[in-house]
Backbone as ProteinMPNN parsed JSONL, in Angstrom:
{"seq_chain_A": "XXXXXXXXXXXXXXXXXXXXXXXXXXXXXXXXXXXXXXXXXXXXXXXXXXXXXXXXXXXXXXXXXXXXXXXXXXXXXXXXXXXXXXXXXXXXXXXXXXXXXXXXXXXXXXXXXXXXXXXXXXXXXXXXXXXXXXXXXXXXXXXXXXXXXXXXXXXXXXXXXXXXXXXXXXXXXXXXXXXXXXXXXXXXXXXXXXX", "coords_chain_A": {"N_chain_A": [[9.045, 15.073, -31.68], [9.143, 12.93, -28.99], [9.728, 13.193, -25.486], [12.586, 11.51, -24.06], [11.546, 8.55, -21.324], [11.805, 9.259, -18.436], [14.248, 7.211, -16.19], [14.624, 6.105, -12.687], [16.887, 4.245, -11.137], [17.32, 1.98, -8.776], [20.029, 0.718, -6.971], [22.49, -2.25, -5.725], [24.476, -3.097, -5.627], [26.876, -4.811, -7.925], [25.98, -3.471, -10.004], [25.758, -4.429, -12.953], [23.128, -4.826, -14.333], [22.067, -2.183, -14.336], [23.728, -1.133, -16.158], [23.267, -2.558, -18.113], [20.632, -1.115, -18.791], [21.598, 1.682, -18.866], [23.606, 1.181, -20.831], [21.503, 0.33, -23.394], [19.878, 2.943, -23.111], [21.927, 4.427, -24.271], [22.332, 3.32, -26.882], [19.891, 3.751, -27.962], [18.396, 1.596, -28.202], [16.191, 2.329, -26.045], [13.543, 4.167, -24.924], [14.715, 6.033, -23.534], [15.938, 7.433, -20.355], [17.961, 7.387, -17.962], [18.066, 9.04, -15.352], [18.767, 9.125, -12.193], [20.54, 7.649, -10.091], [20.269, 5.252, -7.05], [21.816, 4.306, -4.507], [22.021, 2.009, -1.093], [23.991, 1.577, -0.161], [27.742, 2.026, -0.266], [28.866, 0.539, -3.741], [29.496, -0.581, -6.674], [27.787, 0.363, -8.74], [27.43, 2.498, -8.496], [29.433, 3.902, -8.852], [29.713, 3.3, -11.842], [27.467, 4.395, -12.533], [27.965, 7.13, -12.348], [30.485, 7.437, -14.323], [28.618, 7.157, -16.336], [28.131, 9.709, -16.401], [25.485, 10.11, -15.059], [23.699, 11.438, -12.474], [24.591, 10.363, -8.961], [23.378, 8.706, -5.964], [24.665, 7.758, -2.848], [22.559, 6.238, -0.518], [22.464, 5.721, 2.756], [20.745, 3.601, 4.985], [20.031, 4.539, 8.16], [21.181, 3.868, 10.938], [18.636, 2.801, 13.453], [16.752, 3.482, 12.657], [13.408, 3.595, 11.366], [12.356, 1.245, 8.876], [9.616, 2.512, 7.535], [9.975, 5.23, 7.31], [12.569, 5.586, 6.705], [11.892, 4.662, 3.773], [9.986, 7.258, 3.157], [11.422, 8.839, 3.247], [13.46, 8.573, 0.813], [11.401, 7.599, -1.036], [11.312, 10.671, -1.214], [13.937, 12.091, -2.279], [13.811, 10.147, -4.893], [11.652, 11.091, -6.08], [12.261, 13.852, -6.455], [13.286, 13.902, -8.753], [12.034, 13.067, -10.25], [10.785, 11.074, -12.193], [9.417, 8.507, -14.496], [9.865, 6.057, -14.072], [10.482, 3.555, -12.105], [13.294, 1.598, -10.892], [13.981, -1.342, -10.197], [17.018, -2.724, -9.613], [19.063, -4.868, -8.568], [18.359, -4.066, -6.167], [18.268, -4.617, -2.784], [16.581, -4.487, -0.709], [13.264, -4.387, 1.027], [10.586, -2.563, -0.339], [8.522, -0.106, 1.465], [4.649, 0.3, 1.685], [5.18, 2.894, 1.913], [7.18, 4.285, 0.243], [6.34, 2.769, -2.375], [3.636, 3.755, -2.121], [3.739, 6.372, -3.192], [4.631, 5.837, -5.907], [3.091, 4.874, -7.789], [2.32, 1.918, -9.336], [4.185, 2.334, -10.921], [7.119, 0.958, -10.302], [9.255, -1.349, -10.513], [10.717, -4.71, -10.762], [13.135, -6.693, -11.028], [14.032, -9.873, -10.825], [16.077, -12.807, -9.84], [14.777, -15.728, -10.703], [12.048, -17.37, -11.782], [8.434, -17.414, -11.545], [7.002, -17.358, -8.684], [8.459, -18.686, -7.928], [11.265, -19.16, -5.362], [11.398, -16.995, -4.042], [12.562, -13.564, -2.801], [16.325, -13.423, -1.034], [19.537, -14.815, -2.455], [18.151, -16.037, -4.76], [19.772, -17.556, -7.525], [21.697, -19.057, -6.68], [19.596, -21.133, -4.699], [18.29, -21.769, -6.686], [20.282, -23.224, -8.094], [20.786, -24.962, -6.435], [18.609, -26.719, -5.852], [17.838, -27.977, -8.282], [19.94, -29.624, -8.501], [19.088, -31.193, -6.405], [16.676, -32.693, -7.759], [14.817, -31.361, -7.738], [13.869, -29.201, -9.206], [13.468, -28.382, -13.098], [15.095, -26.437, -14.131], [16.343, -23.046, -13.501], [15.578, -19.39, -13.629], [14.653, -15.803, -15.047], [12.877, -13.385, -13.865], [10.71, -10.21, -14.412], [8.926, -7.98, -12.401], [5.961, -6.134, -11.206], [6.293, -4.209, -8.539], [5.033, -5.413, -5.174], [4.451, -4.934, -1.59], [4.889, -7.351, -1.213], [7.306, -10.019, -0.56], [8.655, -10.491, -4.23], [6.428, -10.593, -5.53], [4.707, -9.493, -6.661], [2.986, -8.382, -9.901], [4.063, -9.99, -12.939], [5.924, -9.032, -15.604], [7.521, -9.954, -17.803], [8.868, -12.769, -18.344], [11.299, -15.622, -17.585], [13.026, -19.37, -18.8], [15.799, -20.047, -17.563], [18.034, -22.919, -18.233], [19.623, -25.496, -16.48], [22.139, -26.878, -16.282], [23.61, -30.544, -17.286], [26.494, -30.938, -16.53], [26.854, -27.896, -15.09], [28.298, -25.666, -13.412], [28.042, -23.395, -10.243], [29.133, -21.083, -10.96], [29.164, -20.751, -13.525], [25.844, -21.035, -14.422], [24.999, -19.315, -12.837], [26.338, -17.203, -14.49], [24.836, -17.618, -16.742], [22.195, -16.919, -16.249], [22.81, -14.076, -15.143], [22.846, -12.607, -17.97], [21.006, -13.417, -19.09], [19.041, -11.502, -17.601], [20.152, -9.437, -17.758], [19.15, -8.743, -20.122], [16.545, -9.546, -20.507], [15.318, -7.324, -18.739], [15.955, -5.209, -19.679], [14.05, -5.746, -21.187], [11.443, -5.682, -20.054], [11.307, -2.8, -19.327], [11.103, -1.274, -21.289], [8.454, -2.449, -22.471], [6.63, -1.793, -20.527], [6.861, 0.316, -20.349], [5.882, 1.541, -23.414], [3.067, 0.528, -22.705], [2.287, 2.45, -21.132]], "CA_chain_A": [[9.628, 13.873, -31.09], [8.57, 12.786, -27.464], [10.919, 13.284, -24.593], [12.699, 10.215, -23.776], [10.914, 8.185, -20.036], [12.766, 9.454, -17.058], [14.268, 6.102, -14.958], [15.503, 6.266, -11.38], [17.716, 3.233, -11.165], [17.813, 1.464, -7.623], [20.889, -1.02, -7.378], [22.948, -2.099, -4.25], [25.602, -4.134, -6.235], [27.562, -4.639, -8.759], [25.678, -2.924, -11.161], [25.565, -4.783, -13.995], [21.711, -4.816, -14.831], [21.948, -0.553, -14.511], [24.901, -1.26, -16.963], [22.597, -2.618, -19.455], [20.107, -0.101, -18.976], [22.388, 2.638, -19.478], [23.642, 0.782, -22.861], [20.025, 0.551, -24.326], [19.526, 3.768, -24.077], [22.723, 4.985, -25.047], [22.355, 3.236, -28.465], [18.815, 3.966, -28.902], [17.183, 0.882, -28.174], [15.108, 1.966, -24.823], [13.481, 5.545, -25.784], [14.796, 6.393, -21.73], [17.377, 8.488, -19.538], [18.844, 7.211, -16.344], [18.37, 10.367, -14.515], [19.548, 9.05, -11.187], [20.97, 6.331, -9.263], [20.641, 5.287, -5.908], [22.439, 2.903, -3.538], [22.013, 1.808, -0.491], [26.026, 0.678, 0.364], [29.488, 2.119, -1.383], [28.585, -0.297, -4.473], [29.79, -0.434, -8.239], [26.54, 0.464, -9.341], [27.525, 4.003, -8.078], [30.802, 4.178, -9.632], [29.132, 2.875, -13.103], [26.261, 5.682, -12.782], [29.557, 8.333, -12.299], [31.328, 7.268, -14.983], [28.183, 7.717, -17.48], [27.395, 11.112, -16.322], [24.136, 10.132, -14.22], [23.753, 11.996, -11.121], [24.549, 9.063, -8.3], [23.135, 9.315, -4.751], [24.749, 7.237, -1.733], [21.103, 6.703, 0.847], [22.369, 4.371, 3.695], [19.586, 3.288, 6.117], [20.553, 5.172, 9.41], [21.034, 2.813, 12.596], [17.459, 2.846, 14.191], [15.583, 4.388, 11.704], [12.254, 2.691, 11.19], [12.005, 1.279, 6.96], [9.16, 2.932, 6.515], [10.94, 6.405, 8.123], [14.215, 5.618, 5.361], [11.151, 4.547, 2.497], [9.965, 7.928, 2.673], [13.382, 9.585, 2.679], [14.221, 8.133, -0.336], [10.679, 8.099, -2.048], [11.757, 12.015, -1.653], [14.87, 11.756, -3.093], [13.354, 10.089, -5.459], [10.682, 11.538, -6.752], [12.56, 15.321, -6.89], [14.126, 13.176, -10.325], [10.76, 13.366, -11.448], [10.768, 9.649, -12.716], [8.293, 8.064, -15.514], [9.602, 4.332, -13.897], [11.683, 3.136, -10.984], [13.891, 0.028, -11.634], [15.095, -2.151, -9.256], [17.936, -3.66, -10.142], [19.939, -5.306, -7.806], [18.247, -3.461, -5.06], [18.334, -5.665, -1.732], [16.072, -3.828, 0.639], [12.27, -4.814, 0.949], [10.063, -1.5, -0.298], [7.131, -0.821, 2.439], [4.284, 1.472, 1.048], [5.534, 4.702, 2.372], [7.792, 4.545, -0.769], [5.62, 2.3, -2.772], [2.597, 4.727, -2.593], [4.165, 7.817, -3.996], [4.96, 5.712, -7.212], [1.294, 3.713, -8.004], [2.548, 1.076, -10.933], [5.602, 2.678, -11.651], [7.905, 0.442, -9.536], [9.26, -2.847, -11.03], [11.594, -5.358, -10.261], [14.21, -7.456, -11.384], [14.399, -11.094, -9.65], [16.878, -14.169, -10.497], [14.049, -17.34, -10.692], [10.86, -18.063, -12.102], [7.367, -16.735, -10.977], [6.535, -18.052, -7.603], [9.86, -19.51, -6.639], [12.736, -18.885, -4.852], [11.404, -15.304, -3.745], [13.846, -13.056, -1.431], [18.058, -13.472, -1.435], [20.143, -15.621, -2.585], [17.7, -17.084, -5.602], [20.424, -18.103, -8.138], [21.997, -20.822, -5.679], [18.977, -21.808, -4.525], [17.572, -22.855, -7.639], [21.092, -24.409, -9.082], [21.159, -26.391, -5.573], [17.235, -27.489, -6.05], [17.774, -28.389, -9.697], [20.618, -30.938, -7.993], [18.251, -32.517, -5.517], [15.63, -33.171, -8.652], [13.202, -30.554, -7.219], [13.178, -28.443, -10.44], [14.655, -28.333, -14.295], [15.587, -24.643, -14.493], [16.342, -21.735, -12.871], [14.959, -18.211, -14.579], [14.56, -14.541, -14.549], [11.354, -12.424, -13.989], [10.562, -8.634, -14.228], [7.391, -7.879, -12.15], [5.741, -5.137, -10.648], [7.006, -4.267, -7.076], [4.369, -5.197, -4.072], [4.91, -4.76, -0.401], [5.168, -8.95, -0.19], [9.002, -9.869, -1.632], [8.691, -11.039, -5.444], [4.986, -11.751, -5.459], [3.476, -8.543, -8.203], [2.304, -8.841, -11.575], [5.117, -10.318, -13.704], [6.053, -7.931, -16.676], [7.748, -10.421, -18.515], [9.989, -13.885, -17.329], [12.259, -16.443, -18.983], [13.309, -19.841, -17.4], [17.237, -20.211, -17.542], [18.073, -24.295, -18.403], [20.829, -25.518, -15.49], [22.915, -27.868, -17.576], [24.029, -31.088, -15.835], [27.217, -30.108, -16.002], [26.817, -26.921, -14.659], [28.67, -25.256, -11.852], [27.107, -22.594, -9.937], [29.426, -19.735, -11.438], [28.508, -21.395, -15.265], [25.087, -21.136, -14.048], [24.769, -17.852, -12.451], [26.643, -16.029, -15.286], [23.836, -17.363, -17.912], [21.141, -15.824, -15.414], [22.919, -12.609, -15.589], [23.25, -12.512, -19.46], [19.092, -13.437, -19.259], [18.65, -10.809, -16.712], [20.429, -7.928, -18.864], [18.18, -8.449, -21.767], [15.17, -8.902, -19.868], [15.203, -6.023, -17.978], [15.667, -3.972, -21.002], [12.538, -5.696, -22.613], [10.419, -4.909, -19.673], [11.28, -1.25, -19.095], [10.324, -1.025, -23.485], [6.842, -2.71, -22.304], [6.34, -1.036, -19.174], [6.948, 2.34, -21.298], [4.925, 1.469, -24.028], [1.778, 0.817, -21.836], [2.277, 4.273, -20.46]], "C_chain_A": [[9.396, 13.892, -29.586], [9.968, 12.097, -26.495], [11.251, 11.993, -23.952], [12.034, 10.001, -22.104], [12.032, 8.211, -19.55], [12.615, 8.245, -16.839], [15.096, 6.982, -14.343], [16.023, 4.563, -11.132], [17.894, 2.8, -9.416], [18.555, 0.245, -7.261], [21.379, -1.012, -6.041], [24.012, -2.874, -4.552], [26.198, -3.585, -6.955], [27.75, -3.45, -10.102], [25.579, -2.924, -12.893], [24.502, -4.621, -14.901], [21.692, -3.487, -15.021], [22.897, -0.827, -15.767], [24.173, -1.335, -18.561], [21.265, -1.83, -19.89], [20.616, 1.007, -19.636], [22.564, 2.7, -21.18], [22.542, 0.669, -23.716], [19.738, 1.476, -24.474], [20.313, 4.719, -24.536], [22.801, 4.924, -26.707], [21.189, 3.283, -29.017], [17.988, 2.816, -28.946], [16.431, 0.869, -27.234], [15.103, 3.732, -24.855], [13.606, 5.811, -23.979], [15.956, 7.173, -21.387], [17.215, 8.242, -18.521], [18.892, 8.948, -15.989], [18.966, 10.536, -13.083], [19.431, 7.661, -10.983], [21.066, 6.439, -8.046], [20.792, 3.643, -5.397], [22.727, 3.118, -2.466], [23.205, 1.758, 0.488], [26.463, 1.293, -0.881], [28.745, 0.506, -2.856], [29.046, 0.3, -6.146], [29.346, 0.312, -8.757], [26.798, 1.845, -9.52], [28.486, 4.997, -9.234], [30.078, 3.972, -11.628], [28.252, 4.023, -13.802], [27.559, 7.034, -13.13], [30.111, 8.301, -13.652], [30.189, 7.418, -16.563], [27.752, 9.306, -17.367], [26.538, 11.35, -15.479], [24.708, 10.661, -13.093], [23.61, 10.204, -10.143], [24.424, 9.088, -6.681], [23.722, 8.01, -3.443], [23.703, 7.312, -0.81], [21.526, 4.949, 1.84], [21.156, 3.836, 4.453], [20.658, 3.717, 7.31], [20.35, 3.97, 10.666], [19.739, 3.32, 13.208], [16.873, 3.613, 13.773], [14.583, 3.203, 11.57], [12.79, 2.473, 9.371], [10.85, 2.144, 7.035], [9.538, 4.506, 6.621], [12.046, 6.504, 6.657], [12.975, 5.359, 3.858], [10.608, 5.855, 2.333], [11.107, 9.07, 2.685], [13.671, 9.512, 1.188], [12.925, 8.374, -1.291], [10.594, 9.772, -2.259], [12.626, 12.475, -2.62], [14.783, 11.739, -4.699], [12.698, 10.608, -6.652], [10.786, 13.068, -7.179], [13.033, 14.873, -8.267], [12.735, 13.201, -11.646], [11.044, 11.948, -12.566], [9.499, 9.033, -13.221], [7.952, 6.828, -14.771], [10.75, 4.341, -13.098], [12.01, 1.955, -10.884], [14.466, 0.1, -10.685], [15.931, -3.059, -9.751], [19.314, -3.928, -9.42], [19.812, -4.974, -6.064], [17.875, -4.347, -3.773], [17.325, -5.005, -0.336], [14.227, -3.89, -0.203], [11.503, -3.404, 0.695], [8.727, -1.338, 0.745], [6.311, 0.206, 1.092], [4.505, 2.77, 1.008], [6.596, 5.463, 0.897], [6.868, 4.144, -2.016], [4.207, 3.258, -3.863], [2.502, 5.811, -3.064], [4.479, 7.605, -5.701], [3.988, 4.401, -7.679], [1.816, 3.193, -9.312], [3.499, 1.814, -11.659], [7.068, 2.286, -10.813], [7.953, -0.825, -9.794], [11.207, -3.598, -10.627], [12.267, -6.441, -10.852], [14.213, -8.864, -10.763], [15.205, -12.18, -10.465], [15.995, -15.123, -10.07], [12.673, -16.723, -11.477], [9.769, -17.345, -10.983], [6.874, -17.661, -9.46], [8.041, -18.67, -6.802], [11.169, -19.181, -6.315], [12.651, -17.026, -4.625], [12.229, -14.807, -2.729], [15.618, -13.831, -2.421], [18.957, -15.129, -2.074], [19.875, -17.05, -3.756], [18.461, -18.238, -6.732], [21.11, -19.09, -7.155], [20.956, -21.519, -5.46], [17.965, -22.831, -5.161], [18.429, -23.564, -8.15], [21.036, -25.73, -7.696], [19.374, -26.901, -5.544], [17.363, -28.474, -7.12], [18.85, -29.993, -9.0], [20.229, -31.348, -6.724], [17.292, -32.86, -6.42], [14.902, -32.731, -8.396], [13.067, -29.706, -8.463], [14.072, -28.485, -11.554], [15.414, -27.19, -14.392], [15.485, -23.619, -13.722], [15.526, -20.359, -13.776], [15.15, -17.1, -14.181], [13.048, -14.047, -14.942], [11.419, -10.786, -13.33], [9.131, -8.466, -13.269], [7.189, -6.535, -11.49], [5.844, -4.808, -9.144], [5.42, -4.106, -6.256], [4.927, -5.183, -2.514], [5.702, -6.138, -0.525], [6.321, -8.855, -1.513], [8.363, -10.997, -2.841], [7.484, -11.566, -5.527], [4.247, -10.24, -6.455], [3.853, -8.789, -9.369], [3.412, -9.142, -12.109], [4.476, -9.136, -15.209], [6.692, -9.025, -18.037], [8.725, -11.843, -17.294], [10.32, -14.973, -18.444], [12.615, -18.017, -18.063], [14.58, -19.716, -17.792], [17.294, -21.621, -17.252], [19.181, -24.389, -17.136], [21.306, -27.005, -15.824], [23.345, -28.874, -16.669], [25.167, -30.882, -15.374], [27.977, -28.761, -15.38], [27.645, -26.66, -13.281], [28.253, -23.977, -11.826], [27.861, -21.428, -10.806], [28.783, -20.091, -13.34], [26.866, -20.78, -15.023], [24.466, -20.098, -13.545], [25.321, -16.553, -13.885], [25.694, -16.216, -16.597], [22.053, -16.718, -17.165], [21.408, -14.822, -15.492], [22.792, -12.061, -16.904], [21.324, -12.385, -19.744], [18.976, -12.145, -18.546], [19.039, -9.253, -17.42], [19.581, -7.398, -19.623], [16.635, -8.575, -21.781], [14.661, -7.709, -19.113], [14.807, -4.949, -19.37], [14.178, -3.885, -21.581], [11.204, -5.281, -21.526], [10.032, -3.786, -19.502], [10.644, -1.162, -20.349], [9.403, -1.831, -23.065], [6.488, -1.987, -21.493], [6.005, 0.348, -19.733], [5.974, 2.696, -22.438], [3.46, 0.994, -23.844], [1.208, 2.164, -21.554], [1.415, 4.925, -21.243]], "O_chain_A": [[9.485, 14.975, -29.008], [10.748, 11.154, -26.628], [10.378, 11.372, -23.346], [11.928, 11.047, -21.464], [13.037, 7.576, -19.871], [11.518, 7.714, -17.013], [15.816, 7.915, -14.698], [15.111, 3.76, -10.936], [18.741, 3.47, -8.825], [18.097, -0.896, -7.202], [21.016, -0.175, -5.214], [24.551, -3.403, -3.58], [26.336, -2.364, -7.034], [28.653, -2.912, -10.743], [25.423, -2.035, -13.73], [24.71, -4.33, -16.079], [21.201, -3.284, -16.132], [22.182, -0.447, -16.694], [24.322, -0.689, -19.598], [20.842, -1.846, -21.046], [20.244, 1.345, -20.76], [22.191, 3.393, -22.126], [22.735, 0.964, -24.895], [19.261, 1.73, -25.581], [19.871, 5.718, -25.103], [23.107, 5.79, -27.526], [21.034, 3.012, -30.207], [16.946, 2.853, -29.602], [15.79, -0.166, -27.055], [16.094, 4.461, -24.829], [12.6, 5.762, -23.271], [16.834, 7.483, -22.193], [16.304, 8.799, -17.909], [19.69, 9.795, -16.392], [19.502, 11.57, -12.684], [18.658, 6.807, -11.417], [21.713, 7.369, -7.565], [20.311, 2.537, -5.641], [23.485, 4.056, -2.219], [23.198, 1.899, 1.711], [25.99, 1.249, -2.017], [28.145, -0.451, -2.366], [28.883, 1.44, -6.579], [30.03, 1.133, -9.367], [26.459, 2.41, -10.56], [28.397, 6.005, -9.935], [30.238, 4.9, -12.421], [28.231, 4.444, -14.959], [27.765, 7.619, -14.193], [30.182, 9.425, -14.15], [30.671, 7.698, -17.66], [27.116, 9.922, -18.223], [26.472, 12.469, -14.97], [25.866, 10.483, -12.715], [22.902, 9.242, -10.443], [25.416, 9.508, -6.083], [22.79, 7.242, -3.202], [23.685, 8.351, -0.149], [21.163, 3.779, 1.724], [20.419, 3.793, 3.469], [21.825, 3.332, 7.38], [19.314, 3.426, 11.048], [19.828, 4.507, 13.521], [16.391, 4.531, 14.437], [14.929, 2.024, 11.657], [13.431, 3.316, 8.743], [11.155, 2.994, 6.199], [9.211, 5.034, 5.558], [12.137, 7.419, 5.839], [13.31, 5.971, 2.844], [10.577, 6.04, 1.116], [11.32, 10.02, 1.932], [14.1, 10.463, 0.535], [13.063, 9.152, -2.235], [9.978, 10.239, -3.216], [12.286, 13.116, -3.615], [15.225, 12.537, -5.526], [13.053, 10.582, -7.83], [9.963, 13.627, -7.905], [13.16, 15.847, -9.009], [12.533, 13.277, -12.858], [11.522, 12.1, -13.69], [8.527, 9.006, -12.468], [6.827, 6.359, -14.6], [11.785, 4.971, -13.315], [11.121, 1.11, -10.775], [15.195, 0.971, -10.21], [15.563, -4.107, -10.28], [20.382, -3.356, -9.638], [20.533, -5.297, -5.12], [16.791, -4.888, -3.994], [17.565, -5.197, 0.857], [13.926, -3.615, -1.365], [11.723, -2.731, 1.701], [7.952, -2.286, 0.868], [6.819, 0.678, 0.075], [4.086, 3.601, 0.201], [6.724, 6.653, 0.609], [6.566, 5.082, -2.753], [3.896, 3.42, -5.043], [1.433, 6.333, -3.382], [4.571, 8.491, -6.551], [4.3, 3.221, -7.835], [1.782, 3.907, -10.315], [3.557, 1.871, -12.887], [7.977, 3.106, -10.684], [7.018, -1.563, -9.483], [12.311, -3.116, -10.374], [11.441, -7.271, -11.232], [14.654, -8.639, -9.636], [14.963, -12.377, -11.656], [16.277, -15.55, -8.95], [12.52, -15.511, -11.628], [10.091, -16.863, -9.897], [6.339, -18.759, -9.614], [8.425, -18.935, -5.663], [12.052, -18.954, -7.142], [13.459, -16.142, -4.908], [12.606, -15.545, -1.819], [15.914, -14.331, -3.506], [18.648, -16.307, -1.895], [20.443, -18.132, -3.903], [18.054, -19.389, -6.892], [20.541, -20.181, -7.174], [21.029, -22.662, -5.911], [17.308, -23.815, -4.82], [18.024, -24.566, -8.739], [21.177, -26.944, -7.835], [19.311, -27.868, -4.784], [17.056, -29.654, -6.951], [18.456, -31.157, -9.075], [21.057, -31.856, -5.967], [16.646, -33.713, -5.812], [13.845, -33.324, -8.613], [11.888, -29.507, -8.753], [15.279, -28.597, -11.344], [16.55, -27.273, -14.858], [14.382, -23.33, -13.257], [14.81, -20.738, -14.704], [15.728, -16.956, -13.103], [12.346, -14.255, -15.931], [11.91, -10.331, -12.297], [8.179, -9.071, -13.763], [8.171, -5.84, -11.23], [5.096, -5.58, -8.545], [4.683, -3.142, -6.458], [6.106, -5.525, -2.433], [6.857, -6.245, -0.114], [6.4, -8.261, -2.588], [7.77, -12.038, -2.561], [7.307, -12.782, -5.595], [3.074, -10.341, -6.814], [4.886, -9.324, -9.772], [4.203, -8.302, -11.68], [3.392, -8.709, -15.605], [6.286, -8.821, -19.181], [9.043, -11.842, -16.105], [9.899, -15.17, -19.584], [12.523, -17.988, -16.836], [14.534, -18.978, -18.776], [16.76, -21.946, -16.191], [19.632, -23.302, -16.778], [20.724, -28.054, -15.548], [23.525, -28.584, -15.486], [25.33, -30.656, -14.175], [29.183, -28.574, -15.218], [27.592, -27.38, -12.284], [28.053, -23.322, -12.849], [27.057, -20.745, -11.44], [27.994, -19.424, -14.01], [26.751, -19.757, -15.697], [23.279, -19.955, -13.837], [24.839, -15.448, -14.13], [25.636, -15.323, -17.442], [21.092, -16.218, -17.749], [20.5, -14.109, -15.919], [22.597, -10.846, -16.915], [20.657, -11.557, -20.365], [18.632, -11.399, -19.463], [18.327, -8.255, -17.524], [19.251, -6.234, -19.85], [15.786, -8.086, -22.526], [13.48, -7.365, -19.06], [13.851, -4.292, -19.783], [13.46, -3.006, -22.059], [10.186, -4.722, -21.933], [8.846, -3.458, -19.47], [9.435, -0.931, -20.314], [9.698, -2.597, -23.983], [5.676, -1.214, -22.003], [5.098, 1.156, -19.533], [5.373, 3.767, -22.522], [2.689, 1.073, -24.801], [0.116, 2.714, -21.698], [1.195, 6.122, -21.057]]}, "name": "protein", "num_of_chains": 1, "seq": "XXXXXXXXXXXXXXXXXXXXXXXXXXXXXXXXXXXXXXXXXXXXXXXXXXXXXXXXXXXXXXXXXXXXXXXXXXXXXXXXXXXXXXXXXXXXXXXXXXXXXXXXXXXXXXXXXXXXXXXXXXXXXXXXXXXXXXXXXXXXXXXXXXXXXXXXXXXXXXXXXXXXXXXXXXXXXXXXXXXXXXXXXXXXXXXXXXX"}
């Protein structure tokens, strides 16, 4: 039997999306092991990793540290975990290559919208307040492969998410998260089965 794919989990939130990692491969549907967690900021995500067992690393960015100075800090960190695949999920900080290049196509990403739009913060508002100026039908989620430029490598998989007319943004954001759980899962189980 073949040793389940090391992840390193990078969140900076809540931790929900690690949440449903965890649960896939607790019950056997994502042949994987969370071997560590890291976060940026005090965050859930931390507490969540703790509470299954995973080793959970606090890595602030130091006041006047260069990024790519803190990117290879952390692709150290990192990479002592000895990681198959590094999941961003929820992670809010732009990767340069200095982290990047230590993990060649094994660095993927999580985003709330659709391929091309609404790249960078704050995508779930910005597509429910587009959708109500008539600029687009749907919001979405996409997995892709992490490049320097924000939300612009290879999509792994993506979904759109409908934005109902009566929708309000929390209605609206909590069926993006519910997409975003179950996509994640299905790209790490493609991503792995490429390997």
């Amino acid at each position: 039997m073949a040793e389940p794919a090391r992840l390193v989990v990078l969140a900076s939130g809540r931790g929900t999306n690690l949440q449903a990692l965890l649960d896939a491969c607790a019950a056997g549907g994502l042949p994987a092991l969370v071997v560590l967690v890291v976060s940026d900021q005090p965050s859930r995500a931390l507490e969540r990793a703790r509470g299954a067992g995973v080793p959970a690393l606090f890595f602030p960015r130091e006041k006047g540290l260069p990024r790519e100075a803190y990117d290879r800090r952390l692709a150290a960190f990192v990479a002592a975990a000895e990681p198959d695949l590094v999941v961003l999920a929820g992670w809010m900080r732009i990767l340069t290559p200095s982290f990047l290049d230590r993990f060649p196509g094994r660095v993927i990403n999580l985003h709330p919208a659709l391929p091309g739009a609404f790249p960078g913060l704050d995508a779930i508002r910005r597509s429910y307040e587009a959708f109500r100026r008539g600029e687009v039908k749907s919001g979405g989620v996409m997995v892709h492969h992490v490049v320097p430029e924000v939300d612009a490598g290879p999509v792994i998989v993506s979904e759109p998410v409908p934005v109902e007319p009566d929708d309000t943004l929390e209605r609206f954001e909590a069926r993006v998260h519910a997409v975003e759980h179950r996509l994640l899962v299905e790209a790490v189980r493609r991503v792995l089965g490429a390997c």
